[in-house]
Every structure is written in structure tokens, then in C-alpha cells.
C-alpha positions as CSV (number, residue, x, y, z in Angstrom):
1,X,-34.3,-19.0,-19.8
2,X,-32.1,-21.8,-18.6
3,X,-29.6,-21.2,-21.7
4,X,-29.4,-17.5,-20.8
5,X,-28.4,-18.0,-17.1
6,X,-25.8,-20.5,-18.5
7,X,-24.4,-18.5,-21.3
8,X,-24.2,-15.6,-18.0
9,X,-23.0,-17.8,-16.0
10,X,-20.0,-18.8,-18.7
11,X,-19.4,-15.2,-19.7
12,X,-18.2,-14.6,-16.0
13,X,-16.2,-17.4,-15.5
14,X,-14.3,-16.5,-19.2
15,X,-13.6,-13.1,-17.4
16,X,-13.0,-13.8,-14.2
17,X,-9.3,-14.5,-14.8
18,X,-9.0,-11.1,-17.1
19,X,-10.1,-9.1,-14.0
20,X,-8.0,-10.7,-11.6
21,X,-5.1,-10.5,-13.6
22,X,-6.0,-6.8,-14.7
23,X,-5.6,-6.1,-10.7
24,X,-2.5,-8.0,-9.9
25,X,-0.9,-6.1,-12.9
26,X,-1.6,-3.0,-10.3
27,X,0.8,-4.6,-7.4
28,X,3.4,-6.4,-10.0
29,X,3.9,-2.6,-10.5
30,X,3.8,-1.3,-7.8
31,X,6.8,-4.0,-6.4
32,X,8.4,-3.0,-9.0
33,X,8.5,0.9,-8.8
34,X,8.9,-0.1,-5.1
35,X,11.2,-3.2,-5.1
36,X,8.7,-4.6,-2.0
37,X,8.5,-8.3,-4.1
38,X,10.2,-10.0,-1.1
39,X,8.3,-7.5,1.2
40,X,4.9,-8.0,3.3
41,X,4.0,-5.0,1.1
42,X,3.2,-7.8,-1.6
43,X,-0.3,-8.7,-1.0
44,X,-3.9,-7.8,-2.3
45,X,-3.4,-6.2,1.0
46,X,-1.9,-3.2,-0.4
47,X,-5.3,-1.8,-1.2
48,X,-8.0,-4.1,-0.4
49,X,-9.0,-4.9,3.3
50,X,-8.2,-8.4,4.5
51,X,-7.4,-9.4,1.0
52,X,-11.4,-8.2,0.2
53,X,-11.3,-7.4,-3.7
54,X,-14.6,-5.6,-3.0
55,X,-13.1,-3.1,-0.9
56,X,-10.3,-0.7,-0.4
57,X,-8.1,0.4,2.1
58,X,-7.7,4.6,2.1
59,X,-4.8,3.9,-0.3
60,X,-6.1,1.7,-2.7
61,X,-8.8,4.5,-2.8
62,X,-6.4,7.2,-3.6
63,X,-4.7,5.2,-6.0
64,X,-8.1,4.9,-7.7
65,X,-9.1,8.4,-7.6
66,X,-5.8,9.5,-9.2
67,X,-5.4,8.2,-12.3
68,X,-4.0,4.6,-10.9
69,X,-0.6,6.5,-10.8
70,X,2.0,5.9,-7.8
71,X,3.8,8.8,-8.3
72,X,0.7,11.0,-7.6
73,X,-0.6,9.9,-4.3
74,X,3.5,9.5,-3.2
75,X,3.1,12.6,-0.9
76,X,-0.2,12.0,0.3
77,X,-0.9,10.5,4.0
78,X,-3.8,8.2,2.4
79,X,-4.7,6.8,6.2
80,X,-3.7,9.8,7.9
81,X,-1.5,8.6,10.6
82,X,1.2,11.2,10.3
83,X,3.5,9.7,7.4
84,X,3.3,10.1,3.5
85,X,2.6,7.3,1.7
86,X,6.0,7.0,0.5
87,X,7.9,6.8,4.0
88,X,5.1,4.0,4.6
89,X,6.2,2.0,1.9
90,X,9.9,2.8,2.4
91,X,9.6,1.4,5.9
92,X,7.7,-1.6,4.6
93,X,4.6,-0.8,6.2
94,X,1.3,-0.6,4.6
95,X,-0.1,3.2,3.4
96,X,-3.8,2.8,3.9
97,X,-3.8,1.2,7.2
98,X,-3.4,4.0,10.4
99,X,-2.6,1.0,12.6
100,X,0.6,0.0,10.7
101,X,3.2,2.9,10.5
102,X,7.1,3.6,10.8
103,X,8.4,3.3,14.1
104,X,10.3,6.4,14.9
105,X,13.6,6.3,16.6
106,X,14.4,8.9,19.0
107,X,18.1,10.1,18.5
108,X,21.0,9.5,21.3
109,X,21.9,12.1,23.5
110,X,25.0,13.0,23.5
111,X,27.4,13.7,26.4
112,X,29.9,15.7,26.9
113,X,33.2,13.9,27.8
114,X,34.4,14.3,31.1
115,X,37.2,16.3,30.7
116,X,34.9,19.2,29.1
117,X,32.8,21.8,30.5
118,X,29.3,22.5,28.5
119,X,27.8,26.1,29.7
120,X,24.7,26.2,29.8
């Protein structure tokens, strides 16, 4: 019985670095589809909460669900916080978290010089 749990044991440290490197192949592309290398984008993050390989965020969830393909869940609102996933990550911020999303910048009004008279 002792040999077996060894043998176990050593099966899943052999694998261990397979899986992990299996999932960072996810973000290597997704910075690269993304360029977000240099980004906070650039973290297990991304799709697992707090780093938590165990779980995922909304968007690592709709990655998984469709086909592990980017270009699928671009249009999607993953966290539902307003914004597709796309202007998320083109603003740096993270797709499956509500709590982190684009700030929005209200235009300037404009004024009339003046010299000019605006009917209303």
C-alpha cells in the first residue's frame, strides 16, 4: 500500500509542471493577442480569483465555456458591469471582475466665444 501512495504521490509531482505550464500557455496568449505583457492584465489573475487556480473569475469561465477562444467571448460583458470584455482589456482593466472597469470621461462643453450669439 505504501508503494502505491508513493508511486501517486510521484505521478503528481511529474505532472504538476505540465498543468501549470498548460495554463500559463492560456495568458502568454492572451498577452500576446492583447500586447498587456507589461500590463497588470498579466497575472493568473486574468481568470482565477486572487491568483486561486481552483477557481475562476466570470471571465476565465467564459473563456472556458467557449472553446478557450479570445475572439469569442470579445463582445461579451463576462462580469456584467456595463463594458465588453474587450474595452476592459483595452483600458487595462480586468474582464471578470465588476469592481475594476474603464473610467469614463465626460466630454468638455463647449462655449460659445464671446463675440457670438447661440439661439437657443
Amino acid at each position: 500500500m505504501r508503494k502505491l501512495n508513493f508511486i501517486v504521490v510521484l505521478i503528481g509531482l511529474l505532472l504538476m509542471p505540465v498543468l501549470a505550464s498548460a495554463r500559463s500557455t492560456y495568458l502568454s496568449q492572451f498577452n500576446t493577442r492583447y500586447n498587456t505583457s507589461a500590463t497588470k492584465l498579466n497575472t493568473c489573475n486574468l481568470c482565477h480569483p486572487n491568483g486561486n487556480t481552483g477557481q475562476f473569475t466570470s471571465y476565465g469561465n467564459a473563456f472556458r465555456n467557449n472553446a478557450r477562444n479570445f475572439l469569442t467571448i470579445e463582445p461579451l460583458d463576462s462580469d456584467g458591469d456595463g463594458f465588453s470584455n474587450l474595452t476592459e482589456i483595452n483600458a487595462r482593466t480586468f474582464p471578470g471582475v465588476a469592481t475594476d472597469f474603464p473610467v469614463i470621461v465626460p466630454p468638455k462643453q463647449l462655449k460659445a466665444p464671446d463675440n457670438v450669439r447661440v439661439n437657443p
